[in-house]
VEXDREN-2710 file (C-alpha; in Angstrom, 1 decimal):
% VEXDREN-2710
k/r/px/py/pz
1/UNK/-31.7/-51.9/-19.5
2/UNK/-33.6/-48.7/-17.6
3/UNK/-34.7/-51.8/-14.9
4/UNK/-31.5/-53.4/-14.4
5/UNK/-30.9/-54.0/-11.0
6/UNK/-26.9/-54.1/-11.1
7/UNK/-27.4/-50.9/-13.3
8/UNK/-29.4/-49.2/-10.7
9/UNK/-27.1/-49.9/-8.1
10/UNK/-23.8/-49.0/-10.1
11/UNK/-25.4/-45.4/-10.6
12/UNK/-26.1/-45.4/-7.0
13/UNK/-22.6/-46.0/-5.8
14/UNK/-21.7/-43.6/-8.4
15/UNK/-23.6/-41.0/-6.9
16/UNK/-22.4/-41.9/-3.2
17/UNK/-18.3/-41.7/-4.5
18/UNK/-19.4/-37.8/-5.7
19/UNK/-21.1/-37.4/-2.6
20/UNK/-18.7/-38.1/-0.3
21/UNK/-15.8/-36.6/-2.7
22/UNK/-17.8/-33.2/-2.9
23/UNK/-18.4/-33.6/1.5
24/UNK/-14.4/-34.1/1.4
25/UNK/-13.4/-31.7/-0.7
26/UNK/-15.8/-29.4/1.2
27/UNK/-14.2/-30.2/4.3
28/UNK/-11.0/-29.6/3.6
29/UNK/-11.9/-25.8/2.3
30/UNK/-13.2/-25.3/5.6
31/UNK/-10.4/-26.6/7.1
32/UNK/-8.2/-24.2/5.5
33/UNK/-10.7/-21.6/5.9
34/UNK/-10.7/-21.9/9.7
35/UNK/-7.3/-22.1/10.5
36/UNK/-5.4/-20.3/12.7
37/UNK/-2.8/-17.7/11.7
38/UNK/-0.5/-15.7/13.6
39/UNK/-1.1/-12.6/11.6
40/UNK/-4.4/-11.5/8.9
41/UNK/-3.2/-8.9/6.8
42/UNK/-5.9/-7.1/4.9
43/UNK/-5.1/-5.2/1.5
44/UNK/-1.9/-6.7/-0.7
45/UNK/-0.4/-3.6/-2.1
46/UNK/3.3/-2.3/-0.9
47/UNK/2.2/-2.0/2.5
48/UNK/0.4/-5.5/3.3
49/UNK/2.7/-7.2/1.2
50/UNK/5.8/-5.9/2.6
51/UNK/3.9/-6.8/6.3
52/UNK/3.4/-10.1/4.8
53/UNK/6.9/-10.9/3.4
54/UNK/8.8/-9.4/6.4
55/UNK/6.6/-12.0/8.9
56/UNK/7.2/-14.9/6.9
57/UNK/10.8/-14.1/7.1
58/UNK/10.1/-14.3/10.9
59/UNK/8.9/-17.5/10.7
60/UNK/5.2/-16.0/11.1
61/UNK/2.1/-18.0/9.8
62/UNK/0.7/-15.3/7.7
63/UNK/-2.7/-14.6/5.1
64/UNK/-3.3/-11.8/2.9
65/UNK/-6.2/-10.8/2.0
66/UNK/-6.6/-8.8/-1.1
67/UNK/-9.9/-7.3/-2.7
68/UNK/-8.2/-6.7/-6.2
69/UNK/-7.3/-9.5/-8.4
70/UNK/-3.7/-8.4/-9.1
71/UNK/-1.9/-6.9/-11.7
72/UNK/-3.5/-3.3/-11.4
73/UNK/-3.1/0.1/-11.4
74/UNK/-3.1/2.3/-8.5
75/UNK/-3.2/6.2/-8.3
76/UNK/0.2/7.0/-7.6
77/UNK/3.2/9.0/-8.4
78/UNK/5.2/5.4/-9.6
79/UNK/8.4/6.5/-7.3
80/UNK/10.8/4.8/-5.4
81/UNK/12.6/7.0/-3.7
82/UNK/16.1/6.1/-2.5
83/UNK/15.0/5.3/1.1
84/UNK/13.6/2.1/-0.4
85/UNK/16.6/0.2/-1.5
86/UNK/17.2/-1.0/2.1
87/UNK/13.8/-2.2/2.6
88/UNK/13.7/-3.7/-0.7
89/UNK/17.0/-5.4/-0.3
90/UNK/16.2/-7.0/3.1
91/UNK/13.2/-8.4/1.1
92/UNK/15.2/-9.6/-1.0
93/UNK/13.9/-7.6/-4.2
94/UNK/16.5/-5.3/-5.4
95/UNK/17.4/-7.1/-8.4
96/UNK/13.9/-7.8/-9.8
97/UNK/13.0/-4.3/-9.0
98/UNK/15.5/-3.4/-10.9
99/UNK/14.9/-5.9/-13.7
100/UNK/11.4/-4.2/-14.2
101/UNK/10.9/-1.6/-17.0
102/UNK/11.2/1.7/-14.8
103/UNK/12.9/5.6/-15.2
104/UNK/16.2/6.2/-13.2
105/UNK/15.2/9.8/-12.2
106/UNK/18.1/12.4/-12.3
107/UNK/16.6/15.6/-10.9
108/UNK/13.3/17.0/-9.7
109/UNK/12.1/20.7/-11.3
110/UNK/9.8/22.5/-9.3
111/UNK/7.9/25.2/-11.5
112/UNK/6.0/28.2/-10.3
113/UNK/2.8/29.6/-11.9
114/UNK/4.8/31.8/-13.4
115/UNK/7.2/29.6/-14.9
116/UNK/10.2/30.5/-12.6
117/UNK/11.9/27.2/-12.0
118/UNK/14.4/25.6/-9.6
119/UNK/16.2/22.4/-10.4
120/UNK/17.3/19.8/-7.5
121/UNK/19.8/17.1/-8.3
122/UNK/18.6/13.6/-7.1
123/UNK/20.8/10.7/-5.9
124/UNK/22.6/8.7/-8.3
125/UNK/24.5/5.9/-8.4
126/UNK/22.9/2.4/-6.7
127/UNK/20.7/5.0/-4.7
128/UNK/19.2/6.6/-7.4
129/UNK/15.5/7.6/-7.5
130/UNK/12.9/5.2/-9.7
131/UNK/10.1/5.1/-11.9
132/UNK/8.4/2.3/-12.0
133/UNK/4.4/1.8/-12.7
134/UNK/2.3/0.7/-9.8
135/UNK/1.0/-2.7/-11.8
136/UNK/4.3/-4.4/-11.8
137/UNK/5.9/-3.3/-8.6
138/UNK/3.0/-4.4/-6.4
139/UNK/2.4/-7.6/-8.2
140/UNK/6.5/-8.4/-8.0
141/UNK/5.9/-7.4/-4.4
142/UNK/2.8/-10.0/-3.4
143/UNK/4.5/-12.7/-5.5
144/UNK/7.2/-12.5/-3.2
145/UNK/5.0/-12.6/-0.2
146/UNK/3.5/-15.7/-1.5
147/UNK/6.9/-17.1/-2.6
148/UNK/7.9/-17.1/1.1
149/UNK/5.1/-19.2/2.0
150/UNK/2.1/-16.7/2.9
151/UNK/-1.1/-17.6/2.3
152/UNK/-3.0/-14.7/-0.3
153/UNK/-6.5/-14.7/-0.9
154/UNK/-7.3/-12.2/-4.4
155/UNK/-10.9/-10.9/-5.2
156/UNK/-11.8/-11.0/-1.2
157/UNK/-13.1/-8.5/0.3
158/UNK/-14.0/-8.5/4.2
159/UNK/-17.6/-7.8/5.3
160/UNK/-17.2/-8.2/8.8
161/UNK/-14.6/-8.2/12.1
162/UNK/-15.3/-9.7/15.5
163/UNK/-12.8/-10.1/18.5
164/UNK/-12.6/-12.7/20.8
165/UNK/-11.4/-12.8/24.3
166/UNK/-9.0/-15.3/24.9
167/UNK/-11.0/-17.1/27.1
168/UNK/-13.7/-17.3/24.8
169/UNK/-11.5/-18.6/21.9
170/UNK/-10.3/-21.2/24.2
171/UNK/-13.8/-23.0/24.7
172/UNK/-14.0/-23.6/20.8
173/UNK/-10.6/-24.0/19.8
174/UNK/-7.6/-26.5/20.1
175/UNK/-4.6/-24.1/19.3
176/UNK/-1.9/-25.8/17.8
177/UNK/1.3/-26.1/19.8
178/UNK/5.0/-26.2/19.2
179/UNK/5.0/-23.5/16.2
180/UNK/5.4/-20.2/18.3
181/UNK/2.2/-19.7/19.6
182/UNK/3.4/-19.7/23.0
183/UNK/-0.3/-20.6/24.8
184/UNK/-1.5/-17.4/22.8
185/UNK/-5.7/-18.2/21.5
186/UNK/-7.0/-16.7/18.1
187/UNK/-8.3/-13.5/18.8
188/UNK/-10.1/-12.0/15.4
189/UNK/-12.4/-13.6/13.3
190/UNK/-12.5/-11.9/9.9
191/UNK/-15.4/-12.7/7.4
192/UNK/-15.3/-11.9/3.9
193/UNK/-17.8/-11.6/0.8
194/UNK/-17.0/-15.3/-0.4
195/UNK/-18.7/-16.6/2.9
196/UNK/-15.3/-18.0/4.2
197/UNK/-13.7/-17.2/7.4
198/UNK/-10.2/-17.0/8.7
199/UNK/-9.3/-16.9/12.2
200/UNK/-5.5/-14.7/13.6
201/UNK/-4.3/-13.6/16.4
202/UNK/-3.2/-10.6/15.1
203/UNK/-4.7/-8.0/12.9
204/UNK/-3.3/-5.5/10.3
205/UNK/-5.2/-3.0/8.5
206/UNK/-3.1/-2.3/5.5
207/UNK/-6.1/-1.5/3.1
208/UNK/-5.4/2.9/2.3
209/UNK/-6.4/5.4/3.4
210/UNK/-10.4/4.4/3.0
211/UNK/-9.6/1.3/5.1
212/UNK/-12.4/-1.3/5.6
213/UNK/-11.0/-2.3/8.7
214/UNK/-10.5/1.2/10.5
215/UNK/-14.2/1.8/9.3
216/UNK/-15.9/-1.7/10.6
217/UNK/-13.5/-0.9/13.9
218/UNK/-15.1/2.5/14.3
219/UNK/-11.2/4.1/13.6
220/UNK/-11.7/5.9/10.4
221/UNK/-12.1/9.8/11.0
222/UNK/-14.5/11.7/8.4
223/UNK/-12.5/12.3/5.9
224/UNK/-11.7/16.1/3.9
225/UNK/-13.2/16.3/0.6
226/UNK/-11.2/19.4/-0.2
227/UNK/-9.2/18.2/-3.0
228/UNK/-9.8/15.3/-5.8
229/UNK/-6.7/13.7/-7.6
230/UNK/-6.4/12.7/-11.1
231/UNK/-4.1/10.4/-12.7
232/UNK/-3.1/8.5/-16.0
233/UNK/-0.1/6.9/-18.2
234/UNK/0.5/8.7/-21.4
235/UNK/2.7/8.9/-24.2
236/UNK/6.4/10.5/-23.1
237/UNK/6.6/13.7/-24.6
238/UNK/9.6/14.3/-26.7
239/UNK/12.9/15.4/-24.8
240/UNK/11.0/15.4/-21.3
241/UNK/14.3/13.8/-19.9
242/UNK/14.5/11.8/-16.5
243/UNK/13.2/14.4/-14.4
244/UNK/10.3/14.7/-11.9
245/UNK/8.3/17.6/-12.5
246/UNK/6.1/19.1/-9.5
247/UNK/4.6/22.2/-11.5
248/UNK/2.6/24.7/-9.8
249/UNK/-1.0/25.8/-11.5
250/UNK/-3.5/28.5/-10.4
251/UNK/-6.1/25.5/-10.3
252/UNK/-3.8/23.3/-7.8
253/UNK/-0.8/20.8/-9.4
254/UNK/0.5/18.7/-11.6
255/UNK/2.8/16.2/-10.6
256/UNK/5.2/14.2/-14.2
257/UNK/7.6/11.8/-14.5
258/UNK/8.4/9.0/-16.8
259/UNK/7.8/5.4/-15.8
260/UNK/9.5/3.9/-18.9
261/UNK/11.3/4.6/-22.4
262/UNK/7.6/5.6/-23.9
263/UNK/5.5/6.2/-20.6
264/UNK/4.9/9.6/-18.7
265/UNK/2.9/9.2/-15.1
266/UNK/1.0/12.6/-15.4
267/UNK/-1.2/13.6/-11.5
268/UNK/-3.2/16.5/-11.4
269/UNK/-4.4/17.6/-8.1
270/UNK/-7.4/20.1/-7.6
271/UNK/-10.3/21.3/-5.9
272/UNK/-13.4/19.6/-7.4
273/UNK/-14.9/23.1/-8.7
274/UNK/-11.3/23.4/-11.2
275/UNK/-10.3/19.4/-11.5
276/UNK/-11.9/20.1/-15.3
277/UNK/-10.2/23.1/-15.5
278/UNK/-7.1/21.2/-14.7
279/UNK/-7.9/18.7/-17.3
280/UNK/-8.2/20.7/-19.9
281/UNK/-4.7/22.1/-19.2
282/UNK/-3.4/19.2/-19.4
283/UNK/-4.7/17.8/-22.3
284/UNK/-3.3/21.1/-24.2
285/UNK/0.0/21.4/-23.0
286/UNK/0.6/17.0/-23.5
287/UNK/-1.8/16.8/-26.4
288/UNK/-3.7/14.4/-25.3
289/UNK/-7.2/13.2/-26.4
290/UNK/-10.7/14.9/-24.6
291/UNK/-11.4/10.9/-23.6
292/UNK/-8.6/10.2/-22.1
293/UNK/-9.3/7.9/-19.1
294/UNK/-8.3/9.2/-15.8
295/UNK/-8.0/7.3/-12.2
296/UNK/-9.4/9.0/-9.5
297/UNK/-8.6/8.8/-5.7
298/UNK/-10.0/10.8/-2.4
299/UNK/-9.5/12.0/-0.4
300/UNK/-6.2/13.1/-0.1
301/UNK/-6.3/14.3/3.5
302/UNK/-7.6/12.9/6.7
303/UNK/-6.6/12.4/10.2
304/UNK/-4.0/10.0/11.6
305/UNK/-5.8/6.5/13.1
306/UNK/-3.5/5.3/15.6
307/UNK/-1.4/2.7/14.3
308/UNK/-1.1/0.2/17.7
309/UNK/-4.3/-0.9/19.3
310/UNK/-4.0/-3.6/21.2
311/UNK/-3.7/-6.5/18.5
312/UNK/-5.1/-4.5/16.0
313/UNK/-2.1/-2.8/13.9
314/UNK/-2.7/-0.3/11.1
315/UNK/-0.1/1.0/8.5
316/UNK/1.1/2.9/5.6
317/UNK/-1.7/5.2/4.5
318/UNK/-4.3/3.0/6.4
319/UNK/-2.7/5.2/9.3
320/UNK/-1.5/8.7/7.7
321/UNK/-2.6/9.6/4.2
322/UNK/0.2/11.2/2.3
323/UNK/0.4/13.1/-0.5
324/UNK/0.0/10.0/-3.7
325/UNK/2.4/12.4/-6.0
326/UNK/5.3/13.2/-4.2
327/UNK/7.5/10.3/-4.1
328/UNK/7.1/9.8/-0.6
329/UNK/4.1/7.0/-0.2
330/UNK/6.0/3.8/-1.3
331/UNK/8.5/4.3/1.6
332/UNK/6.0/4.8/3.9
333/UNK/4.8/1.7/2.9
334/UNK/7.5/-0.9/3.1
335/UNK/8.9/0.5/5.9
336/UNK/5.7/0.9/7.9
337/UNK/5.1/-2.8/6.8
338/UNK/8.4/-3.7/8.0
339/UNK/8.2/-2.0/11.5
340/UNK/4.9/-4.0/12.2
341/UNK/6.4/-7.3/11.1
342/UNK/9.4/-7.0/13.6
343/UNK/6.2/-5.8/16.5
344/UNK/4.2/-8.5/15.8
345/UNK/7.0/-11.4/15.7
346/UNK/8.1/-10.4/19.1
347/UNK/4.1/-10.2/20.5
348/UNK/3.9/-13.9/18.6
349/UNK/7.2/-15.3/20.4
350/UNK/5.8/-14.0/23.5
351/UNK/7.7/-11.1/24.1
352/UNK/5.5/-8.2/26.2
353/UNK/3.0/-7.2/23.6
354/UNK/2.8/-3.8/25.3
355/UNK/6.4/-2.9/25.1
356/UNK/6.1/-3.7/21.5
357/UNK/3.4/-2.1/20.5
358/UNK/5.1/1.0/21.9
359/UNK/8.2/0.7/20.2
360/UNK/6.2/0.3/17.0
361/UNK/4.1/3.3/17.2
362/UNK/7.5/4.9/18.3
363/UNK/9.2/3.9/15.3
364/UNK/6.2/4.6/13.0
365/UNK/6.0/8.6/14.1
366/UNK/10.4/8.7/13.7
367/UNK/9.6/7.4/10.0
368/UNK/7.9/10.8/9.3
369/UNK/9.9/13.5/11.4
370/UNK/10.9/16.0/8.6
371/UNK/10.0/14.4/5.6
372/UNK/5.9/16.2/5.8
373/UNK/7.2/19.5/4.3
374/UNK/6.2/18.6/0.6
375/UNK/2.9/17.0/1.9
376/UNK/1.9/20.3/3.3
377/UNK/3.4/22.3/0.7
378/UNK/1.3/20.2/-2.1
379/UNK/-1.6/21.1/-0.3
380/UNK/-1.4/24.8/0.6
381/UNK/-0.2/24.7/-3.6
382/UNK/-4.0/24.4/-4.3
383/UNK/-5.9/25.4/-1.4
384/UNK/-3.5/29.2/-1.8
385/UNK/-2.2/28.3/-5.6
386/UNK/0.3/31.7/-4.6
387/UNK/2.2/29.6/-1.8
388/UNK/3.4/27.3/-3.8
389/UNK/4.9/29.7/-7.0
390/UNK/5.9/31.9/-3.8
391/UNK/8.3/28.6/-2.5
392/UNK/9.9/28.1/-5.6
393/UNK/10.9/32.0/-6.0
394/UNK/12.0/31.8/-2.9
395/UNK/14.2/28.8/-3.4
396/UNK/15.4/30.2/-6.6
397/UNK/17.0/33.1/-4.1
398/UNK/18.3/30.8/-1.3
399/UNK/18.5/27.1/-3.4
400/UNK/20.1/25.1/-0.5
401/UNK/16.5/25.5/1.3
402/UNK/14.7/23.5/-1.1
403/UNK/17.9/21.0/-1.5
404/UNK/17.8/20.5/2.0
405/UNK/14.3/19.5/2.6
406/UNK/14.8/17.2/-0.8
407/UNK/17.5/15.3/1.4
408/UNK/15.4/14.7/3.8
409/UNK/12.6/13.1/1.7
410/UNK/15.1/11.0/0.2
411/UNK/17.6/9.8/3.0
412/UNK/17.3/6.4/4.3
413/UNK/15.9/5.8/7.6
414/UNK/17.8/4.1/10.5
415/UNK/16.7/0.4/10.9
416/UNK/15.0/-0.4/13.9
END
């Protein structure tokens, strides 16, 4: 009956149970949301993740926060360059990296506009040069991250930064003890489009080279619109081999390789007023449909932000924007992930934060030394197209030139 007493109250204490399960449910999401970690990683691709695995290793209480809901693509030129394999294996990654469709690359072929070519042996062996596409390496790499305990929030995007002294935080907080802390209080309060909040002590900017967190920090410099990047996956032209091609064009570059047994990572790099022009070459010489669909990305140069402020940390191309073609970026951004995981564990244990912060900007700008050469030579290839066909004739007189700046691009990098 509607007027049932017993009825009435049953509904009642119904409504009460969801009530108090929704207020506990809610409390507990708060809970989580507030809680203190040693280290905030924003952005989750091979830089943040690497960050994020190499601090869990260290025992570090770490969250990831990711805008992108992963598997995805990513403008890139899909290699791994030999230099990885030691970062990858302390990650304990080799294998599955290896277990992923990819290319093992066997040579790179620089070609003028003119067509003159020279041919430089890669690697082979264990430390040979991959292919691999951009979707399943990142996603292998923030699974692993998350395997090793850290916390990684997808589809967030952070709206807003605010730093705390420490003897502010310490008014409002109750920081655990006995988990390496060491008396250190929560210093960065990160707030993100969901409405959540997290709260670290430490801060890393690992979001590319149009990093949220540089710009709501006032770090990112105005960036140079001089060149736009195209890229896509296409069908692996007949006979193309397992080389890289880096191919020099009177409208800028294009940079090839193959990612599988049926995929070819095609780049082109332009000005704007010839990126159609560039286009258009391509889809004659690979045959491929007027609508293909392209991924963009700029801009392709910028100034350095300094990668150690205080307890703000950024890395890979959130601090130096490399060329995306060249095979170069990936290393940059493991290893730049992995050189701000052993800082940060050593400011976390209580170690002088100043001294470590040193030795990882110290580190950082040793990662680089030589290895630049093909970053600036992409670039002068289609600001002066001439330079670049003007390289590889000259290399085609004197080959150990171009072999030994090659070397340098691929040789591994002392561990520090």
């Amino acid at each position: 009956m509607a007027n049932d007493p017993l009825s009435f109250l049953a509904k009642l204490s119904n409504l009460s149970c969801c009530l108090e399960q929704r207020q506990a449910g809610s409390e507990n999401e708060n809970q989580w949301a507030m809680e203190i970690f040693d280290v905030a990683i924003v952005g989750g691709g091979p830089t943040g993740s690497s960050c994020a695995a190499s601090c869990a290793l260290a025992g570090l209480h770490t969250l990831v926060l990711e805008r992108e809901r992963f598997p995805r693509e990513k403008v890139c030129g899909d290699c791994l360059n030999p230099s990885c394999w030691p970062v990858l294996e302390r990650l304990g990654l080799t294998q599955r990296v290896c277990d992923l469709p990819h290319s093992k690359l066997t040579s790179v072929e620089f070609i003028a506009i003119d067509g003159h070519k020279v041919i430089v042996d890669l690697p082979t062996g264990e430390d040979c040069e991959l292919s691999i596409k951009r979707s399943l390496f990142d996603d292998l790499l923030l699974k692993r991250a998350r395997d090793l305990g850290v916390h990684v929030r997808e589809e967030t995007t952070v709206t807003a930064l605010s730093h705390s002294s420490a003897e502010k935080a310490r008014l409002v907080l109750d920081v655990p003890q006995g988990r390496g802390y060491n008396a250190l209080q929560p210093e960065w309060k990160i707030e993100t489009s969901s409405g959540k909040s997290f709260l670290a002590q430490v801060l890393v900017g690992a979001d590319g080279r149009n990093s949220t967190v540089a710009r709501l920090r006032n770090f990112l410099p105005r960036p140079a619109r001089e060149r736009v990047a195209l890229q896509a996956h296409i069908p692996l032209p007949r006979n193309f081999g397992k080389r890289i091609v880096l191919q020099f064009l009177r409208e800028g570059y294009s940079g090839q390789a193959p990612v599988n047994e049926t995929e070819l990572n095609l780049c082109l790099v332009g000005r704007p007023p010839t990126i159609s022009r560039l286009r258009q070459w391509a889809q004659r010489h690979f045959e491929i449909p007027a609508d293909q669909p392209w991924r963009t990305i700029t801009p392709l140069t910028r100034a350095p932000v300094p990668c150690a402020n205080e307890n703000l940390l950024f890395i890979g191309d959130a601090a130096r924007v490399v060329e995306p073609f060249t095979g170069e970026g990936i290393y940059y951004a493991l290893r730049s992930g992995e050189l701000a995981a052993a800082a940060i564990a050593k400011i976390i244990s209580g170690k002088d934060p100043q001294f470590a912060l040193r030795e990882f900007a110290r580190a950082s700008a040793e990662m680089y030394q030589g290895r630049l050469w093909i970053n600036r030579l992409a670039r002068a290839a289609v600001l002066s197209p001439r330079i670049g066909s003007l390289f590889v004739r000259a290399a085609r007189i004197n080959p150990s030139i171009l072999k030994l700046l090659t070397t340098k691009i691929v040789r591994s990098s002392p561990v520090g």
